[in-house]
C-alpha positions in Angstrom: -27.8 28.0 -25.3 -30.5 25.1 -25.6 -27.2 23.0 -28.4 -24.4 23.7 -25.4 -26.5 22.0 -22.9 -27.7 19.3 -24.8 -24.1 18.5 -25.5 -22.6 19.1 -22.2 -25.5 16.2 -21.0 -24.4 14.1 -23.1 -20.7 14.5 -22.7 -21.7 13.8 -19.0 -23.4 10.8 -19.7 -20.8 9.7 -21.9 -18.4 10.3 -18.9 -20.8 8.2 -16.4 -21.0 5.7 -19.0 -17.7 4.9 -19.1 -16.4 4.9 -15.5 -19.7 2.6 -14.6 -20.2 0.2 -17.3 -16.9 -2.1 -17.3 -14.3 -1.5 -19.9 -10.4 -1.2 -20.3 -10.8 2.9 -20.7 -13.3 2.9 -17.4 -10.8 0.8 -15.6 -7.7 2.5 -16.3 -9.6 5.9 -15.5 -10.5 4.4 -12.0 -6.6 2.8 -11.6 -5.7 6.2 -12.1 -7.5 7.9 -9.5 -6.4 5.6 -7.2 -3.3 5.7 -8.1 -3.4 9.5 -7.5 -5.3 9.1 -4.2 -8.6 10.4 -5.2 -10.4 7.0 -4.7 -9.2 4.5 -1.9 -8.2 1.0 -2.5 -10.5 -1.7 -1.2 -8.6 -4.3 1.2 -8.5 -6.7 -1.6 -7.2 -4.3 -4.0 -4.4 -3.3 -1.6 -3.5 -7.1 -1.1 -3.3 -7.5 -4.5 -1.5 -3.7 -4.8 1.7 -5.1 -2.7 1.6 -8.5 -3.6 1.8 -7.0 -7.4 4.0 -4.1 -6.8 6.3 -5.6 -4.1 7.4 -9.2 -6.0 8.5 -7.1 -9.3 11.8 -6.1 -7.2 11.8 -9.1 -4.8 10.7 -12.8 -4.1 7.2 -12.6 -2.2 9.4 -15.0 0.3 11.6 -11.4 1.2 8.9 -9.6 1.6 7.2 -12.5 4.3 9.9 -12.8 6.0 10.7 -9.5 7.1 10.5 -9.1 10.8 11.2 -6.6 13.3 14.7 -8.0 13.9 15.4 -7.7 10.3 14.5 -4.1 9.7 12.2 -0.7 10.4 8.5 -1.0 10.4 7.0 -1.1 7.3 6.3 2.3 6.6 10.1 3.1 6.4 10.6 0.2 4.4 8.1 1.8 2.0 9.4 5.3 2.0 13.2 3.7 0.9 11.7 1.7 -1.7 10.5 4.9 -3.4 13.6 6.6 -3.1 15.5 3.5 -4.5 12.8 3.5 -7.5 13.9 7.2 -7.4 17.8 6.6 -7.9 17.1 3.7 -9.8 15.4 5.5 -12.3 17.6 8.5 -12.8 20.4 6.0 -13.6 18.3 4.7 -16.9 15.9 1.9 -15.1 12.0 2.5 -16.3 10.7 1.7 -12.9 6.8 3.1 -11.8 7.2 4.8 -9.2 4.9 4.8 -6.2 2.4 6.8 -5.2 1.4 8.6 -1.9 -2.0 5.9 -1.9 0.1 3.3 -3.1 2.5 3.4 -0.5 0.2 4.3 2.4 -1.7 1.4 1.3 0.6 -1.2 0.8 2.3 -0.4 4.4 -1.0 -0.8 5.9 -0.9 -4.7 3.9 2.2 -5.7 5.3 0.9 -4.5 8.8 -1.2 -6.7 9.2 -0.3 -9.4 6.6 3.3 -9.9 8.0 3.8 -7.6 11.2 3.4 -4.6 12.5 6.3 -2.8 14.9 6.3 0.6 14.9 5.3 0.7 18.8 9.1 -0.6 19.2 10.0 2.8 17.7 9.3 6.8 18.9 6.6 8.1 16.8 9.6 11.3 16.6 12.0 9.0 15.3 9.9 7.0 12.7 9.0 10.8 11.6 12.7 11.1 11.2 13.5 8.5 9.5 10.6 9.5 7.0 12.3 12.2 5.5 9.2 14.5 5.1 7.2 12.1 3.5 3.7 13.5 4.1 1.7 10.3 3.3 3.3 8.1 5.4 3.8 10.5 8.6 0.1 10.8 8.3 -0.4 6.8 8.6 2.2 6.5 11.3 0.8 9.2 12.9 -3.0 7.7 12.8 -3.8 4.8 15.4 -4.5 1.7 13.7 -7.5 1.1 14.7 -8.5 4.4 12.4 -6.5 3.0 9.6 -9.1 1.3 6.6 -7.1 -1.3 5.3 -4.9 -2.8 8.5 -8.5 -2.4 10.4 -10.4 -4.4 7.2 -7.4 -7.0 8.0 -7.3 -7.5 11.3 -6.6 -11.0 12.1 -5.7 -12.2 9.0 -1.9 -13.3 8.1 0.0 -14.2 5.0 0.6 -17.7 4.4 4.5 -18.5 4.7 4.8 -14.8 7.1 8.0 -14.8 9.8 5.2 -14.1 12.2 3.4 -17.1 11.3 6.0 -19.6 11.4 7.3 -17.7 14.6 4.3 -18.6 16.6 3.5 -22.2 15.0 7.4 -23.3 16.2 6.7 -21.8 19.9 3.2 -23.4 19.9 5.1 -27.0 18.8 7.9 -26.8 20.9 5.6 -25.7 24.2 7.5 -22.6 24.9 5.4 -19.2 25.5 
């Protein structure tokens, strides 16, 4: 009895050892669990999530200039993606697909990076148009205010964003 708990100690220690101190197999352990939602992604991970994920199918410039005129808010624009990595990827493509946290998270970027407009939608329609999707009816469903990432951003705007631009050429021309 006194062997198996000597060696289940130090299996846990071993285990400790390698999520805390940093190396590849501790960091590919915690991108995992992320990745599977049972850690969160810091702000700064999440920017670095969509940038990342987002410009290996499209220009960044795409992605910052999508504005409520050019499509759905950015949880729908998430939810397609993954069922274009879907299709994609049962016609031979090798694409990642993303995850529940992933998605949730990188909507929440683009909120408040480039724009947020679900208020110009129902809540009942953007439910719709999410096909069941249970992570991202949960974000659209949860005030912004009480979402992490969007509420850790608040404020801030990607360089080169529609929004941005938007509001510098109204501010220059003296229209408001």
């Amino acid at each position: 009895m006194k062997k198996y708990l000597i060696a289940v100690v130090i299996v846990a220690l071993a285990a400790v050892a390698v999520l805390l101190i940093p190396n590849s197999l501790g960091s590919q352990i915690i991108s995992e669990a992320k990745y599977r939602g049972y850690l969160e992604y810091t702000p700064n991970e999440a920017v670095t999530l969509a940038y990342t994920r987002c410009t290996s199918c499209h220009e960044i410039e795409k992605t910052l200039k999508f504005c409520a005129t050019c499509g759905p808010p950015w949880a729908i624009t998430i939810h397609a993606m993954k069922k274009y990595i879907e299709v994609m990827n049962e016609n031979g493509a090798d694409h990642k697909q993303l995850s529940d946290s992933e998605s949730v998270a990188i909507a929440q970027v683009w909120n408040s990076l480039v724009g947020n407009w679900e208020h110009d939608f129902r809540q009942k329609d953007l439910i719709k148009m999410l096909q069941g999707d249970v992570a991202l009816i949960k974000l659209v469903k949860t005030p912004k205010e009480e979402r992490p990432i969007e509420a850790a951003l608040k404020g801030k705007k990607a360089p080169g964003a529609y929004r941005e631009i938007y509001a510098d050429s109204i501010k220059k021309s003296g229209k408001q």
